[in-house]
N, C-alpha and C positions, 0 to 999 in steps of 0.2 A: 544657092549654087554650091557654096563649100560645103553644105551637107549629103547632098546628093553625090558630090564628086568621095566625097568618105563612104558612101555606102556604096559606091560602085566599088573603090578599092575593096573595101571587104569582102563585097560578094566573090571580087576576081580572086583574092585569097583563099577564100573557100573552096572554091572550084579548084586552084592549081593544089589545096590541100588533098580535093577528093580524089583529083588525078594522080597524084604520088601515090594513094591509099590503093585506087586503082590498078595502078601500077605493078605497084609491091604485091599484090595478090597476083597478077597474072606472070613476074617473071618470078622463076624457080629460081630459089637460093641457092649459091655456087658454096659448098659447103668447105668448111678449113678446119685446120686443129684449132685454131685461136678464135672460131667461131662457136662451135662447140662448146668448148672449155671454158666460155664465159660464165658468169655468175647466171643461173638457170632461171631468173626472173626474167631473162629475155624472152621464154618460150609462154611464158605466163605461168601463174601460179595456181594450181589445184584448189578447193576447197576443203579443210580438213576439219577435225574436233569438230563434226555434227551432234546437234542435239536440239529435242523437242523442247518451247515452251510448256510450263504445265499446265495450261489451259488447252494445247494439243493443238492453236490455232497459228502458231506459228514456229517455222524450226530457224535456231542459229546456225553459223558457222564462222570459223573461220578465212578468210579471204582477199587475195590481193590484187584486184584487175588494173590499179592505175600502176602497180610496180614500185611501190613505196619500202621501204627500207624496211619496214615490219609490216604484217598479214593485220589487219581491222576484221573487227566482228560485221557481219553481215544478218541478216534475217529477211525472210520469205514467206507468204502466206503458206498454208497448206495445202493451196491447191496449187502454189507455184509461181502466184500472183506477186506484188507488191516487193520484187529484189529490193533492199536499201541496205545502206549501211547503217548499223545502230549506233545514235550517239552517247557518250559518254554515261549523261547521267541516267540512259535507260539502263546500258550495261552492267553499271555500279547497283541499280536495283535486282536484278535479276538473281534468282537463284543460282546456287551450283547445280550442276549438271546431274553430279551425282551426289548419294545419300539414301536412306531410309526412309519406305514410306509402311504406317500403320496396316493391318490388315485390310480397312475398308477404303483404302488409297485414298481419303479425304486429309491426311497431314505428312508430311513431312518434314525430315531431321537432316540437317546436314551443317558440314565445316565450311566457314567462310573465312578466308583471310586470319587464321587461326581460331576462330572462335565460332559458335554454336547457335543455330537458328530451327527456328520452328517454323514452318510454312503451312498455310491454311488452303485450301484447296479451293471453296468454297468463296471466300472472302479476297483471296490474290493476295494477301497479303503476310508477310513474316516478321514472326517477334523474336527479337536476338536477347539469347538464353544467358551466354557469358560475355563479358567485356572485359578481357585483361589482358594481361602483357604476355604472358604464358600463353600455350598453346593450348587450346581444347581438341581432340580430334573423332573420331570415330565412334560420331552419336546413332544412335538406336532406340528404340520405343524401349521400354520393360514391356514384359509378359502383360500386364494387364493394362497396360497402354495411359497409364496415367504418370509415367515420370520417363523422363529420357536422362538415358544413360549416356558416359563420353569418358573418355580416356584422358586425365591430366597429369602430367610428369609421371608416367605410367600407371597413375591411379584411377580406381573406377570411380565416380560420380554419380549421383542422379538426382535430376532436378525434379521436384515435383510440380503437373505442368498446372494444376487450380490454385495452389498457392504460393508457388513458387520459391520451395524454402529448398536447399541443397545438402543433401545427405552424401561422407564421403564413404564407400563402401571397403577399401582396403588399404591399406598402411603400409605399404612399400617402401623401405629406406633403403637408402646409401650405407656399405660401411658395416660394422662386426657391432653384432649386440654388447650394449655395456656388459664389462666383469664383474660377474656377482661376488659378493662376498668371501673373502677366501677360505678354503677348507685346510688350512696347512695347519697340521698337526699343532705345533709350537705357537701359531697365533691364535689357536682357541684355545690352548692353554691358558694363556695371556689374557682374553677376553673372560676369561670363564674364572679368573680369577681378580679379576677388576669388579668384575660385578657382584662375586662374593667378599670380598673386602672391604669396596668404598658405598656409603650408601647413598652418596648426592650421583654418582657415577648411574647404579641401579634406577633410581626417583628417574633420571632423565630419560635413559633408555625405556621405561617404561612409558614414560609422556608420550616422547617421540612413536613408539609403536599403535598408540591409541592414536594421538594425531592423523597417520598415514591412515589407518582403520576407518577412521571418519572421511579423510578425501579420498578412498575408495568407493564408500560407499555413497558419498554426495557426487563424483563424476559420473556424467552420462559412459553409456556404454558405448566402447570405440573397437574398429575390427581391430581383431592382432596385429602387432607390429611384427612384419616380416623382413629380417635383416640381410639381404642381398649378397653382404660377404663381397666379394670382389666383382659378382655378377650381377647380367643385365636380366631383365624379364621385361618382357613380351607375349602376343597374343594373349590379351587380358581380358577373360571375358564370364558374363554371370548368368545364370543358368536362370529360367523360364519361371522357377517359385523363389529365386534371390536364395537360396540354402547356400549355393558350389559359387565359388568364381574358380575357375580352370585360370591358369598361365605357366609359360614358357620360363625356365631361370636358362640364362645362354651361357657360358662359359668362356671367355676367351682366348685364344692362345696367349702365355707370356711368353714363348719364344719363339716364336716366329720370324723370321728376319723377311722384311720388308723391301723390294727394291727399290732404290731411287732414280730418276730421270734426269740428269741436268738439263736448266735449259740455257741458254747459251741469248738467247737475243730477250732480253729484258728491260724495261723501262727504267731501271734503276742504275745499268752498264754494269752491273754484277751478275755471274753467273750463281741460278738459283733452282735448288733442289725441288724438285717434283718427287715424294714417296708415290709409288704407285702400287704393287702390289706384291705377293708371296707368291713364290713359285710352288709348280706342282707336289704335290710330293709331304710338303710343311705342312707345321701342326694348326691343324681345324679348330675350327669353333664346334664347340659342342653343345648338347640343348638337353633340357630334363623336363618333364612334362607333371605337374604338381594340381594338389587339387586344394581347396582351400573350402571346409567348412564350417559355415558361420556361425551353425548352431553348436557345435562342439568347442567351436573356436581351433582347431586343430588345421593341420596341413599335412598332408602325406603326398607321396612321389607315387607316380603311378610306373609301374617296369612292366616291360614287353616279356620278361623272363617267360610267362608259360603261353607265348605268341609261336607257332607252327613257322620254322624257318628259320626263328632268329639266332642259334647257334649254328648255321650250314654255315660253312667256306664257301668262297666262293668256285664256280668249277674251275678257271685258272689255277687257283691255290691248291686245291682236291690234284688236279693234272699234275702241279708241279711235285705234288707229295708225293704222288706214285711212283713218276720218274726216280725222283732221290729215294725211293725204298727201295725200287727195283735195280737200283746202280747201288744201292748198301749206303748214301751217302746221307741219310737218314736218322735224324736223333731219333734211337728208338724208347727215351724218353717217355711216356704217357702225360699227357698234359689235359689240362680242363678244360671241355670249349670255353671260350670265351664268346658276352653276347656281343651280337655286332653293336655299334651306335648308331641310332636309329632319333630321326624327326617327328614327332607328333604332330599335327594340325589340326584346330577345329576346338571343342564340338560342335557338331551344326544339330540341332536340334528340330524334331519336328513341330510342325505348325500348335497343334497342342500339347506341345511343351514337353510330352513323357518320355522321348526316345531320343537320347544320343547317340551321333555315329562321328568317329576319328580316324583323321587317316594319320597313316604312319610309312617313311619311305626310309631304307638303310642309307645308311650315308656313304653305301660305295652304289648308291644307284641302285640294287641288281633286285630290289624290292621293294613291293607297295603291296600295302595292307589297308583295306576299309574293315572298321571293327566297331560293334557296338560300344559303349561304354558306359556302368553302370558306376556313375557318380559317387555315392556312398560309399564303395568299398573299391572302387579302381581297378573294376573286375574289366577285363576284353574279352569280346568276342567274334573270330573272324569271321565277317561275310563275305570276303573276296581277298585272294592273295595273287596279284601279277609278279611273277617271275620273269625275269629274262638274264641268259649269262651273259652275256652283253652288257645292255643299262636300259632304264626305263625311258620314255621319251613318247614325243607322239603328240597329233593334236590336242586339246583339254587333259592332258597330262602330265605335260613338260616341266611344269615347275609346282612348285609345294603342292599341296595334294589336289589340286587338277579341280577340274568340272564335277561338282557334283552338289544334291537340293535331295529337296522329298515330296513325293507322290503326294498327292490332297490323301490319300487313305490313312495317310503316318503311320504305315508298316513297309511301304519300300522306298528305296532309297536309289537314286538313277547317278551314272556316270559314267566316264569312259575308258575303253581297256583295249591293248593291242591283241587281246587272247585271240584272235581268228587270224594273226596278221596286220590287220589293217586297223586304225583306230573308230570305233563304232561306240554307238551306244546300248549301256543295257540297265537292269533294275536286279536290286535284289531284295529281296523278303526280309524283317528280319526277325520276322515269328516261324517262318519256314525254312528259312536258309536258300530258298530257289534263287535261282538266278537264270533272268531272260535276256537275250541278245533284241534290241527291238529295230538294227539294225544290221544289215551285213552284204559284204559283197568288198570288188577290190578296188575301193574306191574309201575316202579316206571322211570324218566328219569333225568338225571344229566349230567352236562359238555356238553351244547348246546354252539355251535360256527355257524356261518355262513361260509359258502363255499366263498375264494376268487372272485367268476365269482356271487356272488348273488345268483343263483338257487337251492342248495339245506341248509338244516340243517345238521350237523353232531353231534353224542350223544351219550352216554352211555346210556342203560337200561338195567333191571332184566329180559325182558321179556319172557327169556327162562324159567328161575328158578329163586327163588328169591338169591339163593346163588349163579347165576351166572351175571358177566358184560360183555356185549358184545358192540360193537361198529355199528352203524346205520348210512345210510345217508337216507335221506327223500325232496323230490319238497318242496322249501319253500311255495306253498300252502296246503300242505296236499297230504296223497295219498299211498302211499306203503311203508313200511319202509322196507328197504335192508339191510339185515344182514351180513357185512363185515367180521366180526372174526367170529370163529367156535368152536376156541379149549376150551373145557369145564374147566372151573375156571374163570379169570378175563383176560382184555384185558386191559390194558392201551396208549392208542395211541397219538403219534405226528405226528401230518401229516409232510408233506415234501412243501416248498416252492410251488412245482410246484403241489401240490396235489395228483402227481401220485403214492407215494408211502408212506407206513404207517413204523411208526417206532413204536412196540408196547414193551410194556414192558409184561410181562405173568406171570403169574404163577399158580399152582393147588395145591391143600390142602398138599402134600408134597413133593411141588419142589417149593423151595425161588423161587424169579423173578431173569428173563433172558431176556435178549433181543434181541428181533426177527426183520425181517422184513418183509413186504409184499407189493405187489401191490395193488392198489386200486382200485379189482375189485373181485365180487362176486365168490366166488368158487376157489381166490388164496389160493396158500398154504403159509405158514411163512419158514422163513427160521431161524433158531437159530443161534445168534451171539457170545455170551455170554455163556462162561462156569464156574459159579461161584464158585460150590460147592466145597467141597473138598474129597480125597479119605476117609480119616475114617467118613464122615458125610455122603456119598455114604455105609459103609460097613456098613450100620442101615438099617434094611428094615423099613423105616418110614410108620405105617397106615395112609390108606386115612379111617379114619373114616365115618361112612354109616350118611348121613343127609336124618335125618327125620322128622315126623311132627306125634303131636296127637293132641285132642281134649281136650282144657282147661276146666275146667267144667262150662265156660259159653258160650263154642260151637266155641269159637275160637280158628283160626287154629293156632300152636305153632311151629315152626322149632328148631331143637337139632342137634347136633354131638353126634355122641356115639363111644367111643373107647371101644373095649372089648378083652377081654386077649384071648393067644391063646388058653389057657386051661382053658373052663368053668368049675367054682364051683356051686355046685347047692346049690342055696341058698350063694352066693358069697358077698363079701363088693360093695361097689360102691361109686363115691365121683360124686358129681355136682357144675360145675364150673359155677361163675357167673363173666359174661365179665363187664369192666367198663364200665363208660355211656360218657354224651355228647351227640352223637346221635351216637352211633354205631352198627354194626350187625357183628357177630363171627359165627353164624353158616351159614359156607355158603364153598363155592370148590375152595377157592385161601389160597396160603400164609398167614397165620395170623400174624396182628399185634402182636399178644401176641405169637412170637415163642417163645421165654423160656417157655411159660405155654403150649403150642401145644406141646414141646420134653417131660418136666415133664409129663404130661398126657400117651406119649406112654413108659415110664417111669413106672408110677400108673400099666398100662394096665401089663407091665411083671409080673409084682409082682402080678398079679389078681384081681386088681379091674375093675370095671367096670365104665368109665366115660363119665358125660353126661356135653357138653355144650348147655345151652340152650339162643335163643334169647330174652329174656323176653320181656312183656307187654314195651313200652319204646326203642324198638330198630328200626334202621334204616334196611330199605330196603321192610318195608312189608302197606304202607299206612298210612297214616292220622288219623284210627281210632288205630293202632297197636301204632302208633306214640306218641300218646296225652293220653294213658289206664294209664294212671301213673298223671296224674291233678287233684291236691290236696289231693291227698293220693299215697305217694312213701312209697314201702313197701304194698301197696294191691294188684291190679291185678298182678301186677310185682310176687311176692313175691308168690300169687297163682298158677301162671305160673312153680315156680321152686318144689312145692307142688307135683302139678298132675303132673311133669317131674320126679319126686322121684315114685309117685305111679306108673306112666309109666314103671321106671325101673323093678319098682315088681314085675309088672304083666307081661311084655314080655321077660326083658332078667334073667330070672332067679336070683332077688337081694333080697336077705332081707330084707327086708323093718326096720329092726330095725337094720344094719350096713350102714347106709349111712348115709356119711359126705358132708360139704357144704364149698366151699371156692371162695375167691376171693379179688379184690384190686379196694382202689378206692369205685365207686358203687356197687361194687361185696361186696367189705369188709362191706360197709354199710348193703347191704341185708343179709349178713352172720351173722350179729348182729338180725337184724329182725326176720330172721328165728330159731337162738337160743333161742330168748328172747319171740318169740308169736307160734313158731310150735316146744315145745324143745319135742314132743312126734315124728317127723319125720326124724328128723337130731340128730343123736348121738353124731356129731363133729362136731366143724368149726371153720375153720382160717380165721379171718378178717385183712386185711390186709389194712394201711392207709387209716383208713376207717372214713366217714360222722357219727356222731353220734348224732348232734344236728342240722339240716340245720341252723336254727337261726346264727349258725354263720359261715356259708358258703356265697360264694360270690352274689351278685345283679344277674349278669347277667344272670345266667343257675337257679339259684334257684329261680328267680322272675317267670320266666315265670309259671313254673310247680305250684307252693307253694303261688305262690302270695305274699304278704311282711307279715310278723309275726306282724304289728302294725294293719292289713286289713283283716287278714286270719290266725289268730293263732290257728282256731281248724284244719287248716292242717298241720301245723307246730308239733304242739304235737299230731298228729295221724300218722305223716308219720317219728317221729324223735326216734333210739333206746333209748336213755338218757330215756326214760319215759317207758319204758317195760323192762328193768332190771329187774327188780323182777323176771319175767319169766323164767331165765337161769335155764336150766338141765342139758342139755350135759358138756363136755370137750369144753373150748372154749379158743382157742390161738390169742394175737392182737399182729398185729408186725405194726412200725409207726415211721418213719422217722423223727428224733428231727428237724430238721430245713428244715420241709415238709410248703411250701409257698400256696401249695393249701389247703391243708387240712391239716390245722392248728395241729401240737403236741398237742397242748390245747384241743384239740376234744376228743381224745386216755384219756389225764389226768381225765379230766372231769366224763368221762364216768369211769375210775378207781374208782376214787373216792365215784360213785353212788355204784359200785360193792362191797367197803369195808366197806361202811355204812349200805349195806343192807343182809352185811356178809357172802355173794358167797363165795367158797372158791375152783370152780373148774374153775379155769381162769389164764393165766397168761400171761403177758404180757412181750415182748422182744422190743427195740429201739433200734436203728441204728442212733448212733452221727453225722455222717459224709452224712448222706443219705435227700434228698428232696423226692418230691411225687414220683418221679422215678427214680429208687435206679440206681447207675453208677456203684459202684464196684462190683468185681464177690464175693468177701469176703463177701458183706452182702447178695447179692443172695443167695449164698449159704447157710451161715446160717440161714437165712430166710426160704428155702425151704427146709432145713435138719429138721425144726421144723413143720414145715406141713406135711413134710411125718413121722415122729414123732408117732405125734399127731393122725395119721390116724392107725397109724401101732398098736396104743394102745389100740385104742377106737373102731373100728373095725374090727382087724382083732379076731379072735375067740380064744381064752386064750388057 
């Protein structure tokens, strides 16, 4: 009787369980800032870090559906079957991800936990190559697939894999080669007179010279010892017949001053230095690109000197020369060009082994060069030079020398270039010198891989919409491209070993990413794997906000998100968000990075506003010319951009034009500053949030290209920085700013205070967050953070 009466409780358990579960799906979640702003495991967590078993029958991931403090590995059959979670000690087995695999894909080489393993394709099974304390890293087959190669305390290595014995290939030291023998006039006098004098002095010097004689010629032969000097070397790599090891000697600034962070809330109740970085402007790392051959035993530096471009100014410098000759102010001087300093990368070699190709970019951006390069003598030759006076940038190009491999023919060479505008793919010859576009049009392509069998490309492009990613294959000559995914928003795809099937990751403007799978083949359907979400994140009818586009008023086309409330007000508030930068695009039909600012937004919309994200002048996804509207003045077309997105509001969805607020983080908070301080007749409000205020002391890398250096180009520095239009403030303006913010410097926010009490504003106010960097972790400062922007908003625009 007492067991029955226990299973009755239980079942009645269950039941009032399912009816809360119930529940919770059927009423809509009444949305808050502090609901929001919670730690985003409430909404459920994504799937991420996909990848195929190598037997192709099963793919991992990443993943967290119970809401556990850290994400567990997961795995799935391939056809989508068998979800579990992996335990430990399968995980522990499992190869890495990524690595090197042989021509006929039956082995590979990869780094594990610092050290080197061989994987057998065949067998499933892998043999660990090194075992030590030190790091092994970045193994590879050699050309004839019988030793694998690996990088140790910058040294090359290779193991040979039948009998396993370890040959070290080059001699890379720390530190200045020993002083040879001195030439000083007066001490070989000295010597040369000892030896003619005494003759037990002479007997020994002789010994000794025969001695060394013989231990040179009883040691094995060892590569040259290469003495580093103060420098580092990198990309260390040996060429297809083991003759060249190519590497990088880098150089680094010794005076560079470095900023530091205090942090102020520390475990220890002392206040503790954060160095974070050099500002714009400071002296660079520099890099020299050497060649090392074996059979000579020699090394020589390879120079760009007879490279097509590399003495041009830039046209900035060229403009500013002409002004100062035309105003006489002009050293009329004659001077030498000088070459610019320039990055090597590579070489990537073709499949059999004979042909080198290097890229090389200037280190002020404004050029990239793919070029042959003829080992032996350090000769280049250019097969493609992108220019832009601007800066370089763009899908498969943005950082060190970009996307690019070689055709099965091993005479051309494929990669990607903004030359049409937009970034595409093409090939060039390098017995001919042609060069073919095998893609084109205004629409953008990213994440180019070559097909295991050589025949085709596979890729991401916008080409449906610029707010969507879809997945392509394409004949690596050119020809059709084939649109593999369908579902509108983004497609992230892993292919599968054998090709035949795609592991995609998905998502649409409001369904986080899931993952699906599909066959690889036009007109498949996906199949969903992955159920992330959770039921009260489900009881929100989240908007898919309508993406649009008007006309900037200098005829270019703009894309926006607009959220609008269910119940229009005529003549209603409105707030415009501005996304951060880097190179990024927000208005578009997937998942956004910025979910907590996508929930707050459908947040705004309950409460009645109306909100517009727009892509401004500077964002990724819409070409070359959209790309680079923001060089040497951040804060104009950008900044125009969020203007006519305000008058756009006016005129079509019913907004006041005199209740609209402006916010954003990052770049956002930058233009939030701008647009209070030079349009305070447009924006009534705005939250800037860890925001740029002076680039001057923002970092080299992102600030050079656009800005140029503040010592070179200071009237773009003080035209595109807010510190200098202060005076401008009208609205309500809130700054929220991370004290021990490592990208964007506390010091920024202070600076910029300080201009604000000197010049006796008195409608500003500023909030810090002690414990927070550039991207705030706890939900405590989210929240507070964003209870003051909806604040701010709710004061300044909603109608008294």
């Amino acid at each position: 009787m007492m067991l029955l009466k226990k299973r009755a409780m239980a079942l009645m358990a269950g039941l009032l369980l399912c009816g809360g579960a119930l529940q919770a799906q059927n009423t809509k979640m009444v949305l808050s800032v502090e609901k929001v702003m919670r730690d985003t495991k409430w909404k459920g967590t994504s799937p991420s870090n996909i990848f195929w078993a190598e037997d192709g029958k099963k793919i991992y991931f990443d993943w967290n559906p119970e809401g556990n403090r850290q994400d567990s590995l997961y795995s799935v059959s391939a056809d989508g079957k068998n979800l579990k979670k992996v335990s430990a000690t399968e995980r522990r087995k499992l190869p890495a991800p990524e690595g090197n695999y042989n021509r006929a894909q039956t082995r590979k080489v990869y780094e594990k936990n610092g050290d080197i393993f061989l994987y057998d394709s065949k067998s499933g099974k892998a043999q660990q190559v090194t075992a030590t304390v030190e790091r092994e890293s970045s193994p590879s087959f050699s050309f004839d697939e019988q030793k694998v190669v690996y990088l140790k305390d910058s040294n090359l290595f290779a193991w040979n894999i039948s009998n396993g014995q370890t040959r070290q290939l080059t001699d890379f030291r720390k530190g200045s080669k020993p002083a040879a023998e001195s030439k000083d006039p007066q001490r070989v006098w000295l010597r040369e007179q000892q030896l003619a004098l005494l003759q037990v002095v002479r007997e020994r010097e002789q010994d000794n010279a025969a001695q060394k004689l013989q231990q040179k010629r009883d040691t094995p032969t060892r590569p040259k010892e290469i003495y580093l000097e103060d420098k580092a070397v990198g990309s260390v790599t040996l060429s297809p017949d083991e003759q060249f090891v190519t590497y990088q000697l880098i150089s680094r600034p010794k005076n560079a001053k470095v900023a530091v962070v205090p942090n102020y809330v520390t475990a220890s109740g002392y206040t503790e230095d954060i160095n974070a970085r050099t500002k714009v402007g400071d002296a660079q790392t520099r890099s020299e690109f050497y060649v090392y051959d074996t059979r000579r035993d020699t090394a020589f530096a390879v120079t760009m000197k007879e490279v097509e471009g590399i003495y041009e100014q830039p046209a900035y410098l060229q403009a500013q020369k002409a002004k100062a000759s035309a105003t006489k102010e002009l050293d009329t001087k004659a001077k030498k060009p000088e070459m610019r300093p320039t990055v090597i990368y590579g070489p990537y070699w073709s499949e059999n082994g004979k042909h080198a190709v290097v890229v090389a970019r200037s280190e002020d951006n404004k050029d990239r060069w793919i070029m042959t390069l003829e080992p032996a003598t350090g000769k280049l030759t250019v097969l493609d030079r992108q220019h832009d006076d601007a800066w370089i940038n763009g899908p498969g190009i943005s950082y060190g020398p970009g996307d690019i491999g070689w055709l099965p023919d091993n005479k051309q060479v494929w990669f990607e270039s903004e030359e049409s505008g937009y970034a595409h793919l093409y090939t060039a010859d390098i017995t001919t010198g042609k060069k073919k576009a095998l893609t084109s049009g205004k629409y953008e392509v990213s994440a180019v891989r070559l097909s295991k069998d050589k025949k085709h490309f596979y890729f991401s492009a916008n080409k449906v919409h610029p707010g969507e990613q879809h997945f392509y294959r394409l004949p690596v000559q050119g020809g059709d491209m084939v649109q593999l995914t369908t579902l509108p928003g983004a497609s992230e795809v892993t292919l599968s070993p054998d090709e035949k099937t795609l592991a995609i990751r998905y998502s649409y403007t409001n369904k986080p990413w899931e993952l699906y799978v599909m066959d690889n083949k036009k007109g498949a359907k996906p199949k969903q794997v992955t159920h992330s979400t959770t039921p009260e994140f489900e009881s929100y009818a989240w908007r898919d906000p309508e993406v649009i586009s008007f006309k900037a008023r200098d005829g270019q086309e703009v894309y926006a998100r607009v959220y609008r409330p269910a119940k229009l007000e005529t003549n209603g508030p409105a707030v415009v968000f501005v996304h951060g930068a880097g190179y990024l695009q927000n208005a578009h039909k997937w998942w956004s990075s910025y979910e907590r600012e996508y929930m707050f937004h459908n947040f705004l919309a309950d409460q009645g506003y109306t909100v517009m994200d727009i892509d401004y002048r500077g964002s990724a996804g819409y070409g070359r010319d959209v790309r680079t509207g923001i060089y040497e003045f951040m804060g104009g077309k950008d900044l125009n951009d969020e203007v006519d997105g305000a008058k756009y509001l006016a005129s079509k969805y019913s907004v006041d034009p005199k209740r609209i607020g402006i916010y954003g983080g990052s770049y956002g908070g930058f233009m939030t500053l701008m647009a209070m301080f030079t349009q305070p007749d447009v924006f009534a409000a705005g939250a800037a949030l860890r925001s740029v205020t002076d680039w001057a002391h923002y970092n080299h890398g992102y600030t050079s290209n656009i800005l140029n250096t503040p010592q070179t180009d200071s009237l773009a520095y003080a035209k595109s920085s807010p510190i200098y239009y202060a005076e401008g403030l009208k609205g309500a303006l809130l700054m929220c700013h991370g004290m021990v913010d490592t990208n964007v410097h506390f010091q920024d926010i202070v600076r910029l205070s300080q201009r604000l009490i000197e010049l006796g504003k008195e409608n500003w106010e500023l909030a810090v967050y002690p414990v927070e960097s550039h991207g705030f972790v706890e939900p405590s400062s989210w929240t507070d953070e964003y209870k003051r922007v909806y604040k701010l908003f709710e004061e300044n625009l909603k109608k008294k």
